[in-house]
LUMPAVEX-300962 format. One record per residue (C-alpha): residue number from 1; residue in three letters; x, y, z. Coordinates in steps of 0.25 Angstrom, whole numbers, m for minus. Layout:
# residues N
zalum:marza:x:y:z
NUM:ALA:X:Y:Z
...
# end
This chain:
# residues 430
zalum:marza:x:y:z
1:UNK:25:m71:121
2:UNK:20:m76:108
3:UNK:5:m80:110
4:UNK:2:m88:98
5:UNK:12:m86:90
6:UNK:18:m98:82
7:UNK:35:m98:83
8:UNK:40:m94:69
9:UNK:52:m98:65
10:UNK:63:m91:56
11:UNK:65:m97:42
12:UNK:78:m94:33
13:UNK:74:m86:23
14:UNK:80:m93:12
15:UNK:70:m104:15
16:UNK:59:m93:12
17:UNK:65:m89:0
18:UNK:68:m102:m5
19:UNK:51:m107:m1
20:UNK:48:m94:m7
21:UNK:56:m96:m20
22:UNK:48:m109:m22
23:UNK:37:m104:m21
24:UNK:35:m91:m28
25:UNK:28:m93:m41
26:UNK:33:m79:m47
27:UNK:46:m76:m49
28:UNK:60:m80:m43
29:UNK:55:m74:m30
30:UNK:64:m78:m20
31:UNK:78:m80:m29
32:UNK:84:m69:m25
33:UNK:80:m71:m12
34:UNK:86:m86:m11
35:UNK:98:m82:m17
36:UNK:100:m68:m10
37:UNK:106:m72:5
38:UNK:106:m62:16
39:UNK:117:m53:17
40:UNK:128:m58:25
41:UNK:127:m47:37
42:UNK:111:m54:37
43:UNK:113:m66:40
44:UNK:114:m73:51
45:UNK:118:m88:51
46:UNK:120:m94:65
47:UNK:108:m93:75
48:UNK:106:m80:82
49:UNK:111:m84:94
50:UNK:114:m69:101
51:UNK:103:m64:109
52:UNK:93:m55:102
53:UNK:97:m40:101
54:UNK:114:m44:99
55:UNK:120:m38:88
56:UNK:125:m51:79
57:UNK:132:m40:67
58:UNK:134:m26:62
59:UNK:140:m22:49
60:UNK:142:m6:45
61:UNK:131:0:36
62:UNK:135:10:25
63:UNK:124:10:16
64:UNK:119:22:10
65:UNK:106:21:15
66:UNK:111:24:29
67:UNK:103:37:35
68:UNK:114:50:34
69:UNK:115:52:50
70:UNK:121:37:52
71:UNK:135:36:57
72:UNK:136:21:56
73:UNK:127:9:53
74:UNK:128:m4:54
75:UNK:118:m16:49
76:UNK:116:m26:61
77:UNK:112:m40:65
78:UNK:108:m44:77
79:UNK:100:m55:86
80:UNK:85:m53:88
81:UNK:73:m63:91
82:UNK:65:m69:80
83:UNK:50:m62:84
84:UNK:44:m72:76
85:UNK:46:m84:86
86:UNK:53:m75:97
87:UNK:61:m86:98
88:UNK:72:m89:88
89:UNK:84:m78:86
90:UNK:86:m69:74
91:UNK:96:m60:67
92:UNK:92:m47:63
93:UNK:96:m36:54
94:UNK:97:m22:55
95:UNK:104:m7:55
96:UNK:110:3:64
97:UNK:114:18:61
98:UNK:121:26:71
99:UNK:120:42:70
100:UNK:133:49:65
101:UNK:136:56:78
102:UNK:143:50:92
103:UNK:133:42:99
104:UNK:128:48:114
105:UNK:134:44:125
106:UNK:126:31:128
107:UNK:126:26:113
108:UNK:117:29:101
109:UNK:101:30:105
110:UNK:94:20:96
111:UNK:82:20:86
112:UNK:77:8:83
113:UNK:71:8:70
114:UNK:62:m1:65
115:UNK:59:1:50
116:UNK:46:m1:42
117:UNK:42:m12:31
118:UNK:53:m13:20
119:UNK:49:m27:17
120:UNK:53:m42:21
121:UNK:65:m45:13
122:UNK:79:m46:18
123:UNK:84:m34:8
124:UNK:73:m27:14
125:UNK:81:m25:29
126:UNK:83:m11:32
127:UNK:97:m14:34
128:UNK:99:m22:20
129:UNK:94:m9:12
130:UNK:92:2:22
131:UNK:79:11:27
132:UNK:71:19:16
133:UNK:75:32:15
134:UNK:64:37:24
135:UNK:70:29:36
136:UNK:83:34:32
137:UNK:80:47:35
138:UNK:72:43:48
139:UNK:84:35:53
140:UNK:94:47:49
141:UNK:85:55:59
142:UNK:85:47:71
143:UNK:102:47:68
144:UNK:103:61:68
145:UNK:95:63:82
146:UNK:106:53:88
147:UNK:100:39:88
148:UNK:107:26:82
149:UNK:96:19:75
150:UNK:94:2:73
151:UNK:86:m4:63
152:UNK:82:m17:62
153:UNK:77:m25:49
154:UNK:69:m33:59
155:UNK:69:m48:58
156:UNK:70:m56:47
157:UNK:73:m42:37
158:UNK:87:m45:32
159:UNK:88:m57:40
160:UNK:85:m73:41
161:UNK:70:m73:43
162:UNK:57:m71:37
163:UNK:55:m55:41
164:UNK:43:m53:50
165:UNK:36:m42:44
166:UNK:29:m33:55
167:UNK:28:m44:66
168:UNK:31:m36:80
169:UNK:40:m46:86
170:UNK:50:m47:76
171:UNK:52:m35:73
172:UNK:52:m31:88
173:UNK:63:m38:90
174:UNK:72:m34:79
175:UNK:69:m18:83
176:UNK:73:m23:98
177:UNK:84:m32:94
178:UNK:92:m23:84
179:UNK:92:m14:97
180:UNK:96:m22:108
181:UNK:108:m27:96
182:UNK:114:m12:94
183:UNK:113:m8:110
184:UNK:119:m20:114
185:UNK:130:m19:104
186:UNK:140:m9:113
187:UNK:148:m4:99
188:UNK:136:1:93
189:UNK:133:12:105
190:UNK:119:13:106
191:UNK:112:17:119
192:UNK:96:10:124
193:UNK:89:20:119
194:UNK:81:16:109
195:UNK:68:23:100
196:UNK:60:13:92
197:UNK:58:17:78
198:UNK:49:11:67
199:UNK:42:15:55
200:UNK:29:5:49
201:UNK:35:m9:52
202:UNK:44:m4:61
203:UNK:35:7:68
204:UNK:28:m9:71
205:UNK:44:m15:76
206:UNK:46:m3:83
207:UNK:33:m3:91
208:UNK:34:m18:93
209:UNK:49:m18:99
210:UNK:43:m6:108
211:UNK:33:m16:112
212:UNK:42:m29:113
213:UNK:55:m22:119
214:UNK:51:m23:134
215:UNK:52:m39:132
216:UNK:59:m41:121
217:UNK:72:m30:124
218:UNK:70:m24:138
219:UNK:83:m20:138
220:UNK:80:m10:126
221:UNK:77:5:131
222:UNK:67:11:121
223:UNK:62:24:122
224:UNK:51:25:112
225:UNK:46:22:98
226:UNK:43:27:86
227:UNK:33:23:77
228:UNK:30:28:63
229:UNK:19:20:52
230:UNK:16:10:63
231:UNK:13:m4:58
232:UNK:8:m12:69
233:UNK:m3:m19:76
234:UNK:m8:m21:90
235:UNK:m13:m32:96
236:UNK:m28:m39:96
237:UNK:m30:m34:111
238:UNK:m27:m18:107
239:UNK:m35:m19:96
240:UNK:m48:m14:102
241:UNK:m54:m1:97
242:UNK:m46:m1:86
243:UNK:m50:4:72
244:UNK:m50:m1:58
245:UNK:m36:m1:52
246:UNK:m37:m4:38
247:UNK:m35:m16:32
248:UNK:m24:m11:21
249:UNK:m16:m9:33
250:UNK:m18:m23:40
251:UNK:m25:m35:31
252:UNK:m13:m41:24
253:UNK:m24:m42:11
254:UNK:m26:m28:12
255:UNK:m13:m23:14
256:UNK:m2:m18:4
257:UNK:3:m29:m3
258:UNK:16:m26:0
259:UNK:14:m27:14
260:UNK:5:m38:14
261:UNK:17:m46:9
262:UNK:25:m42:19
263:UNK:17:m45:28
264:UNK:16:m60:22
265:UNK:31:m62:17
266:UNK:35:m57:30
267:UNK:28:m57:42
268:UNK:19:m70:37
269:UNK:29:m78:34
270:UNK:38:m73:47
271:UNK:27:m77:56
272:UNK:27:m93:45
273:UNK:39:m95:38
274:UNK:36:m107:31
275:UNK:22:m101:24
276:UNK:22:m102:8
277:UNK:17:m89:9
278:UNK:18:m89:m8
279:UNK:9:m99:m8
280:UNK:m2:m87:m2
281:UNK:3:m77:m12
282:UNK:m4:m73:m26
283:UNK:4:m71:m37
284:UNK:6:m57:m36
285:UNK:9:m60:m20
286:UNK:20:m70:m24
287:UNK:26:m58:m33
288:UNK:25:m49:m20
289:UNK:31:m60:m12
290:UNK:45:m60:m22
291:UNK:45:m45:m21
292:UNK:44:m46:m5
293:UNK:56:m55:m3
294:UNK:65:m48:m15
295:UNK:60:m34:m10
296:UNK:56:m24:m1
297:UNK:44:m15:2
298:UNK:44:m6:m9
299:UNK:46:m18:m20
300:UNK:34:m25:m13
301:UNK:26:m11:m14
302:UNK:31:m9:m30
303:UNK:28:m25:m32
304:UNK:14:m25:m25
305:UNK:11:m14:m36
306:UNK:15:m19:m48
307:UNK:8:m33:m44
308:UNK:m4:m24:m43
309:UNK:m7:m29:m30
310:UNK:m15:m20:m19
311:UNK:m16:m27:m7
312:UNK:m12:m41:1
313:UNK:m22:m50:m2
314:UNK:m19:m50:m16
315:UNK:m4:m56:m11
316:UNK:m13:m69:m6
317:UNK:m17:m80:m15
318:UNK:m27:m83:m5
319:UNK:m25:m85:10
320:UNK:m14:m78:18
321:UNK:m4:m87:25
322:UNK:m8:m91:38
323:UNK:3:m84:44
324:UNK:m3:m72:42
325:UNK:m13:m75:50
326:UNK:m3:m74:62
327:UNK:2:m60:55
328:UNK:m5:m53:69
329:UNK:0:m61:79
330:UNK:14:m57:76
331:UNK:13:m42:71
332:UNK:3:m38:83
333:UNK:9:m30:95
334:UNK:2:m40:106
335:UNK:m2:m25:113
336:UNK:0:m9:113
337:UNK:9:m7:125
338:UNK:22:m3:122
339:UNK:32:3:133
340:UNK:38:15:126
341:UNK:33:28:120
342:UNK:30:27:105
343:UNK:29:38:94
344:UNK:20:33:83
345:UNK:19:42:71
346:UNK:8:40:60
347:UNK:7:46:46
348:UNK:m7:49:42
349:UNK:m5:46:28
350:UNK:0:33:30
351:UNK:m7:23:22
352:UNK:2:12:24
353:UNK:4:8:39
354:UNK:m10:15:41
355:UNK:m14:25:50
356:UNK:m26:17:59
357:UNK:m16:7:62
358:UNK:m7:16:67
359:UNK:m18:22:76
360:UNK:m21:10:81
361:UNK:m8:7:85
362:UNK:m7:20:93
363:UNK:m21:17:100
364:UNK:m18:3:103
365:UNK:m3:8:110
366:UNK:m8:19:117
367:UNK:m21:10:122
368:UNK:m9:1:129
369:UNK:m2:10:135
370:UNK:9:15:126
371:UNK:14:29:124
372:UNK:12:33:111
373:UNK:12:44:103
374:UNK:7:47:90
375:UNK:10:56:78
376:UNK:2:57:67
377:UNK:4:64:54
378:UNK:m3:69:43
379:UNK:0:66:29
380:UNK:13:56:34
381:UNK:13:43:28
382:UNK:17:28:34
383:UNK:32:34:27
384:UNK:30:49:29
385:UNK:28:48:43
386:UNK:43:40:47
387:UNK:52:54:47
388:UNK:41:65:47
389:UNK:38:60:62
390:UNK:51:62:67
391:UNK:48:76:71
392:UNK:39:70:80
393:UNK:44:57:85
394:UNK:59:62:87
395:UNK:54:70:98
396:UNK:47:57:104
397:UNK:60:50:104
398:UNK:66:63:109
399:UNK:56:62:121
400:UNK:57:46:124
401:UNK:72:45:123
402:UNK:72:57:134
403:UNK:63:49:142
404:UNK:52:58:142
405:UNK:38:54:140
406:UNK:32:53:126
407:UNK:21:59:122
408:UNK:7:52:120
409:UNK:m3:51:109
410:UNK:m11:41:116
411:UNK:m21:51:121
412:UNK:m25:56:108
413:UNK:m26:44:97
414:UNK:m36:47:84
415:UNK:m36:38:74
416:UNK:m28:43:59
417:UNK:m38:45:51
418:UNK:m37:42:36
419:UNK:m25:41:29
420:UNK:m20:54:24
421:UNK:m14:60:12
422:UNK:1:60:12
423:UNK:8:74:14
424:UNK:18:74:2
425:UNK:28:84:10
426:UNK:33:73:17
427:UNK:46:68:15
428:UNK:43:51:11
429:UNK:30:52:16
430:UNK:26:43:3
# end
């Protein structure tokens, strides 16, 4: 199932903090994380003996971050399958919110949303410190038209484990687990109806568990997807015809630093644990590197400034880590073809996922055989785009959860175009 792929094996975390900590030049790095254990509910101590999708332990939410239309919510636990090795189990973090009024006879339909990048640090999981206010308002949208809505912190955010940053098979299973875990749990009342839901990363989990799910959770009946600022790629044998992506948007030395160290601190050192990645950081890398495992997105984005630094390679003392030379093999979809109808919605002004890329992905889907369709809008950034296409994907979900057949933009592709000026009408269309 793997090909090539080399078994990776889960390391603690405090033994990466405690390596890192000896080795960081600047600063105290890791003390706070060496002294800063999981949270009790996190952590789990035996192994993960339960089959992957069972629910291990729930505890109520009532954190003001909650979206207003949530009745309850609960912060979960439960059994998945470490992608990495596909072989070794793994606890996994997550939320759930119910809508305020009585579930439908049959239980609660299900959106399972997969959220974008927020970082690779435990205090980063969504269900630790709760969505942005722009998913609030999304998630508040999908409660109010009737749906309960599960989110996972995929594997390794907010748990043991090295997060995998943007590597399909993890993340895959995480979407498809936290799923199988709140179905099966009989208390909980939800009904096998499920919408995949993603936005950047997670437009790339939700695409891949709609990819893996006919072998992986074939017990699962998902409907369609939906897929906003999508981050993915496609593999080698699709590739042909395509166009030139920029290389802001795919070489880890051109990318934005803060993404780059993503890309490093998390899915490089996922895919090789025991990597002394800060001996192939620079100065100002090993000052990013701190700020990667004490913060999140936004303090990679603010700290990347004030260290003056513009793109990836200026993270690098000299040569990458070999592991990232695997980086494809793991966050590659091996091809196009996914069983169920997908929306995919592109903002045209979005300069950080990239429009081509998204193009590309389209093209490359609908070449296999896949039911796509596929909005586009001016003026929308990667962020603008996430509630503005509601008016058009609820009517999608509408169609598929009826069973009704989706519509098609597989006839008609054109490529984006440059990307635009932002519309500034938009509400966080920053």
């Amino acid at each position: 199932m793997f090909g090539n792929k080399e078994p990776v094996t889960m390391i603690p975390k405090s033994f990466l903090f405690l390596s890192v900590a000896a080795s960081l030049t600047l600063g105290t790095a890791h003390a706070a994380g060496v002294l800063t254990p999981l949270p009790p509910f996190y952590e789990w101590s035996e192994p993960v003996s339960a089959a992957p999708g069972t629910m291990l332990r729930t505890e109520k939410l009532t954190e003001s971050w909650l979206p207003p239309a949530t009745g309850k919510a609960l912060r979960i636990l439960y059994s998945s399958t470490n992608g990495l090795n596909n072989t070794e189990k793994t606890a996994v973090s997550g939320y759930i919110l119910f809508p305020r009024s009585a579930p439908p006879k049959g239980g609660w339909p299900l959106v399972s949303w997969e959220h974008g990048t927020v970082g690779f640090a435990d205090q980063c999981a969504p269900s630790r410190r709760g969505p942005s206010k722009r998913d609030q308002a999304y998630l508040n949208a999908w409660l109010e038209k009737g749906f309960a809505v599960v989110a996972t912190d995929y594997q390794g955010l907010g748990t043991e484990g090295v997060h995998p940053y943007l590597l399909y098979r993890p993340e895959a299973y995480s979407a498809l687990d936290a799923a199988r875990a709140v179905i099966g749990d009989r208390s909980l009342d939800i009904q096998n109806r499920i919408v995949l839901i993603g936005q950047s990363q997670g437009a790339g989990a939700a695409l891949a568990a709609a990819w893996e799910y006919p072998h992986y959770a074939p017990q699962l009946h998902i409907v369609g997807g939906v897929l906003t600022g999508l981050v993915t790629a496609i593999g080698d044998k699709e590739r042909n015809g395509q166009t030139s992506v920029d290389q802001h948007y795919t070489t880890i030395l051109k990318m934005d630093p803060a993404f780059a160290m993503l890309r490093l601190a998390g899915s490089d050192q996922a895919i090789a644990p025991q990597t002394d990645l800060p001996a192939y950081l620079s100065e100002k890398g090993k000052a990013l590197y701190k700020t990667a495992n004490e913060g999140c997105l936004h303090d990679l984005f603010n700290q990347a400034k004030a260290l003056d630094i513009h793109e990836g390679g200026e993270l690098i003392k000299s040569d990458l880590p070999p592991s990232d030379a695997k980086f494809n093999t793991y966050f590659d979809l091996p091809d196009g073809h996914v069983t169920i109808p997908l929306f995919v919605g592109t903002g045209l002004s979005d300069n950080m996922a990239g429009t081509n890329g998204q193009y590309e992905a389209v093209k490359t889907l609908c070449q296999a055989g896949t039911s796509v369709v596929w909005y586009k809008y001016p003026g929308l950034t990667h962020s603008g785009t996430v509630n503005y296409a509601l008016q058009d994907s609820w009517p999608f979900v509408q169609g598929v959860m009826d069973g009704r057949p989706a519509p098609s933009s597989c006839h008609d592709l054109a490529e984006p175009g440059p990307i635009q000026t932002p519309r500034t009408d938009v509400k966080f269309n920053n």
